[in-house]
GUDO-559667 format. One record per residue: residue number from 1; x, y, z of N, C-alpha, C in turn. Coordinates in Angstrom, 1 decimal. Example, Ala and Ser with C-alpha at 12.3 -4.5 7.8 and 13.67 -1.06 7.14 Angstrom:
// residues 2
<1,<13.2,-5.7,7.8>,<12.3,-4.5,7.8>,<13.2,-3.3,7.8>>
<2,<12.8,-2.2,7.1>,<13.7,-1.1,7.1>,<12.9,0.0,7.9>>
This chain:
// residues 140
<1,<-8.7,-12.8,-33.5>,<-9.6,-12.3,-34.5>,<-11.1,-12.5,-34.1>>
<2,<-10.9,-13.6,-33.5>,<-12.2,-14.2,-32.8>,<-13.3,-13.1,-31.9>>
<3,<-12.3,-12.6,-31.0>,<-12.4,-11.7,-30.2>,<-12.5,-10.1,-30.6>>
<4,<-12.1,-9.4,-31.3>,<-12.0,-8.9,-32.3>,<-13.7,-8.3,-32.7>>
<5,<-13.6,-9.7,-33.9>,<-15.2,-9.8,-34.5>,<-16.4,-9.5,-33.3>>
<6,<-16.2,-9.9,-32.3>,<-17.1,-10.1,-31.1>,<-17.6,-8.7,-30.4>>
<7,<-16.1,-8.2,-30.5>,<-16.1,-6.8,-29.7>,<-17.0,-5.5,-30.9>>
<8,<-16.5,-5.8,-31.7>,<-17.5,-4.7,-33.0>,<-18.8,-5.2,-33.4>>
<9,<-19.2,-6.6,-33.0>,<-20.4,-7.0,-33.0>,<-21.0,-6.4,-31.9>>
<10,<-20.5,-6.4,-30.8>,<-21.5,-6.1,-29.7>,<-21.6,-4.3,-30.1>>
<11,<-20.9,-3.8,-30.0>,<-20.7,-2.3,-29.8>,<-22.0,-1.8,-30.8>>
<12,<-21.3,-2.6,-32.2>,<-22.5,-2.0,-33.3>,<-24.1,-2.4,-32.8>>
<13,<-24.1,-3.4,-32.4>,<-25.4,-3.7,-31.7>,<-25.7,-2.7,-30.4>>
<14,<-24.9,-2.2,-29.2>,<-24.9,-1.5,-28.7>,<-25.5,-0.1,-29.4>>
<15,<-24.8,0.5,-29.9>,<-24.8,1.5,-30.8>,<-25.9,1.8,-31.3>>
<16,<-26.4,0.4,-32.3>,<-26.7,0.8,-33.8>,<-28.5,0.5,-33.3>>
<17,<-28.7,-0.5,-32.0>,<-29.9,-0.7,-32.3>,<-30.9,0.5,-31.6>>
<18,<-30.6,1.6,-30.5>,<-31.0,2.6,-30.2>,<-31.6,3.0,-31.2>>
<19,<-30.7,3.2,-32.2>,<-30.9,4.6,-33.5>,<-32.2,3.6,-34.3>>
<20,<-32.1,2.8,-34.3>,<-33.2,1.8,-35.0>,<-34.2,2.4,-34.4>>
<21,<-34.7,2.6,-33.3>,<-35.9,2.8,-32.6>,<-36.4,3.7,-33.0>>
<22,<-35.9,4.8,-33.3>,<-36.5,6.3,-33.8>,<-36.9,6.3,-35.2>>
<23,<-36.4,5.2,-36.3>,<-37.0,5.2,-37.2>,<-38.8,4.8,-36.8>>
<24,<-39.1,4.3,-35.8>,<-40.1,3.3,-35.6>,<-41.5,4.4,-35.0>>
<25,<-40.9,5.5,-35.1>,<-42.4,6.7,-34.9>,<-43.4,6.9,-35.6>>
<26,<-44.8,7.2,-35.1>,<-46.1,7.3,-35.8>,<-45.5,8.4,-36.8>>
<27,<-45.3,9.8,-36.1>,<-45.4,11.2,-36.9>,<-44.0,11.3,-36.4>>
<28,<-43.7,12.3,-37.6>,<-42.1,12.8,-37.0>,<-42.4,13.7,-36.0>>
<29,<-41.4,14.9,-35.3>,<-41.7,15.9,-35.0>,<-41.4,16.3,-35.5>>
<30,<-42.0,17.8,-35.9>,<-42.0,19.2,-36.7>,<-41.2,20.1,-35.9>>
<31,<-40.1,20.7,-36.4>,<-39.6,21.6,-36.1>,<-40.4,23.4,-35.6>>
<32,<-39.8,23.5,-35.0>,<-41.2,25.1,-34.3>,<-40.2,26.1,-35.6>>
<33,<-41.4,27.1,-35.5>,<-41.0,27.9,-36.5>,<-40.5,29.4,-36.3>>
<34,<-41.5,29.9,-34.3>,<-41.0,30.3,-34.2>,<-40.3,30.5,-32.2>>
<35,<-40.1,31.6,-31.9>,<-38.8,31.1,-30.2>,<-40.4,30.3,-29.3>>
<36,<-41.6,31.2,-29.5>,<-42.5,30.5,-28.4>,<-42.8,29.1,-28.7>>
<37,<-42.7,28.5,-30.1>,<-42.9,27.0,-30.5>,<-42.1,25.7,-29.7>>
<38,<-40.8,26.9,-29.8>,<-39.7,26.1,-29.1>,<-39.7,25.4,-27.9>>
<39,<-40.7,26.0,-26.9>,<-40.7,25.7,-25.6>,<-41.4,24.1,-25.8>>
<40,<-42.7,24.2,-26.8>,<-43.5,22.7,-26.7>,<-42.4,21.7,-27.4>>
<41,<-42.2,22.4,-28.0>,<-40.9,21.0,-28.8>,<-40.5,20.5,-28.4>>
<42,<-39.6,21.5,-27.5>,<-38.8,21.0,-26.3>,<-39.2,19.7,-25.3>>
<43,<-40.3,20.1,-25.0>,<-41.4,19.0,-24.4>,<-41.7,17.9,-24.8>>
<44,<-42.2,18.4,-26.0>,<-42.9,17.3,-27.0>,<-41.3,15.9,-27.1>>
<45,<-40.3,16.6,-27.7>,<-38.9,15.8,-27.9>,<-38.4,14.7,-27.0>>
<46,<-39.0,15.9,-25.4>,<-38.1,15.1,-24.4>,<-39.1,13.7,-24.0>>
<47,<-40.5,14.2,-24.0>,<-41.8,12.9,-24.2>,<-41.5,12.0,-25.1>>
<48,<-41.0,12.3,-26.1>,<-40.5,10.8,-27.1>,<-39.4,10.0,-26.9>>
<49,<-38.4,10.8,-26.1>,<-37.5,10.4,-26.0>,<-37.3,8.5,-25.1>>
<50,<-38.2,8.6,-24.2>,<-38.5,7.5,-23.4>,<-39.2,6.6,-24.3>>
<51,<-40.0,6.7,-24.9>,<-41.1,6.2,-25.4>,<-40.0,5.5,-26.9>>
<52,<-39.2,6.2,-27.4>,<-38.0,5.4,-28.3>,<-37.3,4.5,-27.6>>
<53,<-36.5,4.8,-26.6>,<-35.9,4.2,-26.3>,<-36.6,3.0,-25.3>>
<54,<-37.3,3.1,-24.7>,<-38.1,2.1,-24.3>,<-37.9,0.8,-24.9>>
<55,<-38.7,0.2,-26.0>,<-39.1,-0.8,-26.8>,<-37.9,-1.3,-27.2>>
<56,<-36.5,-0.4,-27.3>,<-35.4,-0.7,-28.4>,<-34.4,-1.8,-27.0>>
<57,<-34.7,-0.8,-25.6>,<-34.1,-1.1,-24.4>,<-34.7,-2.3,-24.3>>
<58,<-35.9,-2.7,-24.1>,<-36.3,-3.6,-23.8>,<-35.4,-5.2,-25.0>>
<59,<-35.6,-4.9,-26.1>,<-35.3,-5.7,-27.0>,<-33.9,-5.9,-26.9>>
<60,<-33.2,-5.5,-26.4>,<-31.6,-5.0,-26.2>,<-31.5,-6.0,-24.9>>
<61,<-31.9,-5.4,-23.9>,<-31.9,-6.2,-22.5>,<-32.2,-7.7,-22.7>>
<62,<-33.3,-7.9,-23.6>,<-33.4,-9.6,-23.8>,<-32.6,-9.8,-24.6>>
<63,<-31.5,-9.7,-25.6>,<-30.5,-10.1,-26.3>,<-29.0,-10.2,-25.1>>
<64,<-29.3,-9.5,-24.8>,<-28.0,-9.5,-24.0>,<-27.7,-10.4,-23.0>>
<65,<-29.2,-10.5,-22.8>,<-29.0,-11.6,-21.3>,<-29.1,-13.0,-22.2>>
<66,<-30.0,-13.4,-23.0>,<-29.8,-14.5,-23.5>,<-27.8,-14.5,-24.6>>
<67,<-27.2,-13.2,-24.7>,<-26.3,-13.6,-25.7>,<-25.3,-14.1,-23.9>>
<68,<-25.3,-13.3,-23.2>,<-24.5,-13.2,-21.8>,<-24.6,-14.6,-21.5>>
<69,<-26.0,-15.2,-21.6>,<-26.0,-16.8,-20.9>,<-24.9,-17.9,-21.9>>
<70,<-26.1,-17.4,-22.9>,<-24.9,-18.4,-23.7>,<-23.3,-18.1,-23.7>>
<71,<-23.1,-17.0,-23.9>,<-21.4,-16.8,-23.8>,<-21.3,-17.7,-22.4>>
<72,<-21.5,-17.4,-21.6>,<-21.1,-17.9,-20.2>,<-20.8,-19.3,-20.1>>
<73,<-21.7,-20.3,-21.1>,<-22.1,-21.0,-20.0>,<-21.0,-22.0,-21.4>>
<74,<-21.0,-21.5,-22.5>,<-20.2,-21.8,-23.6>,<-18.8,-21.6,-23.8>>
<75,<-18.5,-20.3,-22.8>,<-16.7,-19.9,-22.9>,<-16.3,-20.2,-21.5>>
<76,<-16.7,-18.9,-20.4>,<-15.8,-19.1,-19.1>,<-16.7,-20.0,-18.2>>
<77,<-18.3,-20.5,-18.0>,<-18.0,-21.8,-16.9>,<-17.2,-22.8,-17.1>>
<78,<-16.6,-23.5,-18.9>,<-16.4,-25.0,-18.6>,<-14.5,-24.3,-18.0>>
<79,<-14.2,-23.0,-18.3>,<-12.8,-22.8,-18.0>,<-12.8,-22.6,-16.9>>
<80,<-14.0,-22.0,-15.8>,<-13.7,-22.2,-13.8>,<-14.0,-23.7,-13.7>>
<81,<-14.5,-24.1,-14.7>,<-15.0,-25.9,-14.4>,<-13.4,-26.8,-14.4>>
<82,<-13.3,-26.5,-15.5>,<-11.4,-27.0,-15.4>,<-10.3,-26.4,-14.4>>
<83,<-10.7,-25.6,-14.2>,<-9.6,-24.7,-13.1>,<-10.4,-25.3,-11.8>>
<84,<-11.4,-25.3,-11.6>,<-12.0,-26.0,-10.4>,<-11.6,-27.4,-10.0>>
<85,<-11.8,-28.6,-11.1>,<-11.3,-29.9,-11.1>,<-9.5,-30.0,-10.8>>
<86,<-9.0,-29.2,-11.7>,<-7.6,-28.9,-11.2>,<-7.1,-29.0,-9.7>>
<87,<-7.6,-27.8,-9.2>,<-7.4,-27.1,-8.0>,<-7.9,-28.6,-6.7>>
<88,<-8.9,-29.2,-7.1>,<-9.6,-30.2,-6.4>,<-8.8,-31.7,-6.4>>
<89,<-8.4,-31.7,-7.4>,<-7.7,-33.1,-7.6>,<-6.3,-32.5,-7.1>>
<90,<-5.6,-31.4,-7.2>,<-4.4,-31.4,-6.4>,<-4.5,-31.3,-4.9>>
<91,<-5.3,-30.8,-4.5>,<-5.8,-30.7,-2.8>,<-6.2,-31.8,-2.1>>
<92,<-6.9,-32.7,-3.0>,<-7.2,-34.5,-2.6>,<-6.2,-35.0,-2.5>>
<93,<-5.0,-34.6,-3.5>,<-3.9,-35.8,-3.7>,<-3.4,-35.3,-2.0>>
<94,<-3.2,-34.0,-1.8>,<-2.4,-33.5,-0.6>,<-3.3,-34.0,0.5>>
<95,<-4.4,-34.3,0.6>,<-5.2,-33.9,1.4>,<-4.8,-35.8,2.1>>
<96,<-5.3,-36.4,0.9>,<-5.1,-38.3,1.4>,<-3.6,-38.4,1.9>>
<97,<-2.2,-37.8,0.8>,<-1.0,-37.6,1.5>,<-0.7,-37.3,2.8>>
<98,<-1.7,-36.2,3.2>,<-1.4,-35.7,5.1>,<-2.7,-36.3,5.8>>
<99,<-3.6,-37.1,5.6>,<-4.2,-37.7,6.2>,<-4.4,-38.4,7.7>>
<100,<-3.7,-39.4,7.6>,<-2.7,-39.9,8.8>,<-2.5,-38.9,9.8>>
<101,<-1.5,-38.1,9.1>,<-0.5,-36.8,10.2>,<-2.0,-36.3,10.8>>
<102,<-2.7,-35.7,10.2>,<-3.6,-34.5,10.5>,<-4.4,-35.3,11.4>>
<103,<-4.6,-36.8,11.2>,<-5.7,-37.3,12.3>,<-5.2,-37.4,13.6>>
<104,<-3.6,-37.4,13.8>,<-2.7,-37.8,14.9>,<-2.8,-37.0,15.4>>
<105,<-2.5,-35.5,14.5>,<-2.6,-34.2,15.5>,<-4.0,-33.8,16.4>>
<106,<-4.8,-34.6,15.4>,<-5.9,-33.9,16.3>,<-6.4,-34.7,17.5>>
<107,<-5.8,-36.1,17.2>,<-6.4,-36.9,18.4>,<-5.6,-36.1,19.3>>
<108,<-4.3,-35.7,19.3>,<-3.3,-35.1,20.3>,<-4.4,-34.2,20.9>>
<109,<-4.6,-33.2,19.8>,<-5.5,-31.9,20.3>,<-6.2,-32.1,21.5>>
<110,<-7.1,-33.6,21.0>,<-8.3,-33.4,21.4>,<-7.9,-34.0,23.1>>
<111,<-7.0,-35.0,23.4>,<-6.2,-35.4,24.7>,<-6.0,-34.1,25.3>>
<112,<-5.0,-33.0,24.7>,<-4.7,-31.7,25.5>,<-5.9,-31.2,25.9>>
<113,<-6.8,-30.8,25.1>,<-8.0,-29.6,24.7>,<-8.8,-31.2,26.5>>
<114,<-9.0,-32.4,26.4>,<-9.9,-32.7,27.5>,<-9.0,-32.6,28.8>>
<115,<-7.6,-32.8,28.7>,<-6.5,-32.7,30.1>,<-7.0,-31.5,30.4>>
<116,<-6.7,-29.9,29.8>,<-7.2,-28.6,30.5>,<-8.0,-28.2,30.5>>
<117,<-9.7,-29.2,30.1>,<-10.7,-28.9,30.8>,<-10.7,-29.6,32.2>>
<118,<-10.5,-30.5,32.3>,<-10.5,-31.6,33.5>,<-9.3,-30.5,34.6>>
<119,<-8.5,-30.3,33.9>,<-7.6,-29.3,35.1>,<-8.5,-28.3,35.1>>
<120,<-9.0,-27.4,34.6>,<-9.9,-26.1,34.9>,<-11.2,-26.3,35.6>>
<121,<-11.7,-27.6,35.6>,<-12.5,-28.2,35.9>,<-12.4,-28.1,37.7>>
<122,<-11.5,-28.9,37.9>,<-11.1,-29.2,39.3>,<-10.5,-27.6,39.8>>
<123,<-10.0,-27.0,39.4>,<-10.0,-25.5,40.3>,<-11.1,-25.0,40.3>>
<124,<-11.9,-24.8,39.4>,<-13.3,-24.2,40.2>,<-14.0,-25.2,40.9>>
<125,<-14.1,-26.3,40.8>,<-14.4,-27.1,41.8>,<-14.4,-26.6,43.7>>
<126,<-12.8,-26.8,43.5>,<-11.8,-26.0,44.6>,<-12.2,-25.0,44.9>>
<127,<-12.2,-23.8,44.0>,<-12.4,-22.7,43.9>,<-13.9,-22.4,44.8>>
<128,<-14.9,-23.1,44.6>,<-16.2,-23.2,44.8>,<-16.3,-23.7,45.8>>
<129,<-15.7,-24.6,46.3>,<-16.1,-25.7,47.3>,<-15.3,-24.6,48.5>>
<130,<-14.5,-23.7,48.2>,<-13.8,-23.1,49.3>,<-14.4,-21.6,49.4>>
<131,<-15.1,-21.3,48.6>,<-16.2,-19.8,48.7>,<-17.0,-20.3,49.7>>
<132,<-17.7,-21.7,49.4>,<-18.8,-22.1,49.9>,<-18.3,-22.3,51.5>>
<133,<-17.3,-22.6,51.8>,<-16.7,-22.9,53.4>,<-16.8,-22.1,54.0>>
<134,<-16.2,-20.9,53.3>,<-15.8,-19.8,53.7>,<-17.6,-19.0,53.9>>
<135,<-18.2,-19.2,53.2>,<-19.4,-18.6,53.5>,<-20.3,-19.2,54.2>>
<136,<-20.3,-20.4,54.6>,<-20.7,-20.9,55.9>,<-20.1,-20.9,56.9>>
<137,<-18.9,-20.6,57.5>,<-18.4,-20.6,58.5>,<-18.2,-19.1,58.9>>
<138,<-18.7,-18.0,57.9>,<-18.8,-16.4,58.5>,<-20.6,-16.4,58.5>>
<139,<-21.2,-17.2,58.4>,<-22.5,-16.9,59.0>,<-22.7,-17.6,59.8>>
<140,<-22.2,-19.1,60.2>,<-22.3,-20.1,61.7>,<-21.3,-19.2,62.9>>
């Protein structure tokens, strides 16, 4: 019901406060009387039209964003706040649980990851040290 109430509040606010703004004109416009009138009308109408909506937009825009903050910060942040603490205290409990394991793997890693640089190491070493033979002993 809650929700409900919320949803026809905004819309009618949506809605209702545009039409509010056009009561808020100096002079009405006058209807043309006859087809050549019609053309300035037309002009005249579509000139007001910005100039209504304007002031109502503007007043609209700052309700929204102050109603948007408060909704926000009053309904769905404390519910990603709880779903966040959730998600975080179950991943710590796992996280201290595989602790241990994960440090062992990596020391391993990090023994393999320095053995095949130390081996890749020493072939180009080789590798280098026998270009370089080879190219001193075709220029001697």
């Amino acid at each position: 019901m809650k929700i409900l109430y919320k949803i026809i509040l905004i819309l009618s606010i949506a809605f209702l406060l545009p039409a509010f703004s056009f009561a808020q004109q100096e002079k009405p416009i006058e209807l043309p009387e006859n087809f050549e009138e019609s053309g300035s009308f037309v002009g005249e109408f579509i000139k007001k039209i910005p100039q209504a909506f304007g002031g109502a937009w503007e007043k609209a825009k700052e309700f929204w964003q102050n109603a948007w903050v408060k909704w926000w910060n009053e309904s769905i942040y404390p519910w990603f706040q709880n779903i966040y603490q959730k998600i975080c205290s179950f991943f710590g409990k796992e996280i201290e649980e595989r602790k241990p394991i994960i440090e062992e793997e990596f020391e391993k890693e990090k023994e393999e990851i320095k053995k095949d640089i130390s081996e890749e190491a020493d072939k180009t070493k080789k590798g280098l040290w026998e270009w370089l033979k080879g190219l001193l002993q075709e220029n001697l």
